[in-house]
N, C-alpha and C positions, 0 to 999 in steps of 0.2 A: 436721791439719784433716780426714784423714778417706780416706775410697779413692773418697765420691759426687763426681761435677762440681763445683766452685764455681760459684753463678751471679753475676753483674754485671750489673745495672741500669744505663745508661747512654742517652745519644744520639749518633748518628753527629756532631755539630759537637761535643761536650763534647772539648777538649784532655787531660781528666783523665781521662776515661773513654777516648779512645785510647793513653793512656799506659798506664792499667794494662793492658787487653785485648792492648797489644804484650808487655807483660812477661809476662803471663800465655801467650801464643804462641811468644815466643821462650825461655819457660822450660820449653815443652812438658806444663804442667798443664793439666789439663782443666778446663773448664769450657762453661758456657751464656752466652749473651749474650740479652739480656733490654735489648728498647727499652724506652724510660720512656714507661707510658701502655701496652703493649699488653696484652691480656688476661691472658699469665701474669704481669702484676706486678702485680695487684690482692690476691693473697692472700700476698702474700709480707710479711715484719715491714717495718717501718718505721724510718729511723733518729731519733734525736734531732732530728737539723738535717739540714732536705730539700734537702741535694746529690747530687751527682753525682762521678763515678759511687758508685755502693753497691756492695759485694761482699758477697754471702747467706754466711754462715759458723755454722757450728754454735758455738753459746755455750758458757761454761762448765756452764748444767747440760743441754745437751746439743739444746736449743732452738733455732731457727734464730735469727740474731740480724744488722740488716743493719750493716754497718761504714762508713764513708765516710771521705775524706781519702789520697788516691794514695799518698803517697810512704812514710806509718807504714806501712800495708796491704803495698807494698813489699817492704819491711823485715821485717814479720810473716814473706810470703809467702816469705824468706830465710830464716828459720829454718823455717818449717815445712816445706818441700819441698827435698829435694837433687836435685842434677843441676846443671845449667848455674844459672851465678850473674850478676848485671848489677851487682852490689857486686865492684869489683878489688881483689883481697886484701892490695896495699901498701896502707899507709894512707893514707900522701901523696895517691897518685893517687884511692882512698878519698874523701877530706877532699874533694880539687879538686872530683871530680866529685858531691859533695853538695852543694857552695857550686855549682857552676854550672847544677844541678838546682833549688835553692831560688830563684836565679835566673831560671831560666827559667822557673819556676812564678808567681812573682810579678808580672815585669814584661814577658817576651815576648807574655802572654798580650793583655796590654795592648795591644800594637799590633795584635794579631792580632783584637780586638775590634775595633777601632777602622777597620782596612782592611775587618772586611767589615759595617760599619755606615757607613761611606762610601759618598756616590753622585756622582759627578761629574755637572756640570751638561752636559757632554758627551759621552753617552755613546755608543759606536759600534758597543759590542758586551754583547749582554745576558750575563750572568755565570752560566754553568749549574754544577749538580753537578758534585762535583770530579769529575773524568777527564773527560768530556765536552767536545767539543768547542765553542768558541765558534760561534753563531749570530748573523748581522750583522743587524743592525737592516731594518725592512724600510724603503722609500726615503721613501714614506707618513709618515713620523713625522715631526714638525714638529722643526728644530731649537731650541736653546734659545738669544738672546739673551744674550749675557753680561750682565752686570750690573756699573759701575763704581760710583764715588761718586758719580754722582748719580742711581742707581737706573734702569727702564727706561726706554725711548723712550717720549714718549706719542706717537701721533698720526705722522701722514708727517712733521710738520715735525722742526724740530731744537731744540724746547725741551724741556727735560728738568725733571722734577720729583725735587727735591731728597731724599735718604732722610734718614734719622735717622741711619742709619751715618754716610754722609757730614758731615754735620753734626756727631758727636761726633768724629769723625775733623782734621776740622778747628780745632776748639774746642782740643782736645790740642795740634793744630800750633802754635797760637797762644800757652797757656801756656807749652810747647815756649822759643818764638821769646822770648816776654821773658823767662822765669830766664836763658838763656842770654847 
């Protein structure tokens, strides 16, 4: 691929784009890291399909050309560069750790979305950049009423206005109760 830097287009939160930048660091190949959106990634080529991260690589005719999809690039970046390897030369162990790469690519990610697109209705402590330490709410901040099945408090008294959840909630317990 050449003796200039590889550059990689990525975001600090993209799983894909710190996957390859560690292989790229722990393989001790040089390259550029390149935020998505910042001024040197406007004139750089463009891939097919706009993921992340991109690695800038000279083309076959000699073009810059951007690549995407971690784990091929990977692999590429396995034949192209010697030195330290992240592919273990049995194949067994080989095999294992593709299956548990394809794995973790597909479905950890998932959780890993899904925790930090979660907000608890209680929250106690605001969730800074990672390393940083947690900062506690200040005392000012109203707390939040849980909410059951029959939706919030109205009013000081203790009648409660019925939700929709509750209601379809119930309706199920009922079909529930007579197949049974």
């Amino acid at each position: 691929m050449g003796d200039t830097p590889l550059r990689i287009v990525g975001a600090p939160g993209s799983p894909y784009s710190r996957k390859l930048r560690a292989v790229l660091l722990y393989r001790r190949i040089p390259h550029a890291w390149i935020q998505r959106g910042a001024p040197e990634s406007h004139n750089l080529p463009q891939p097919r399909v706009d993921l992340l991260p991109q690695l800038i690589v000279p083309g076959a005719d000699g073009a810059l050309a951007a690549r995407v999809d971690s784990t091929p690039l990977i692999r590429e970046l396995e034949s192209s560069f010697g030195g330290r390897s992240v592919i273990h030369p049995d194949p067994v162990v080989a095999f294992i750790d593709a299956l548990l790469e394809d794995y973790a690519d597909e479905w950890l990610t998932k959780a890993m979305f899904h925790r930090a697109g979660h907000r608890s209705r209680r929250v106690h402590h605001r969730r800074p950049a990672v390393g940083a330490a947690a900062v506690p709410v200040p005392a000012q901040v109203p707390a939040v009423a849980p909410r059951g099945l029959h939706g919030p408090r109205v009013g000081r008294g203790t009648h409660r206005r019925p939700s929709a959840r509750g209601h379809r909630l119930r309706a199920a317990l009922r079909r529930l109760s007579i197949a049974a």
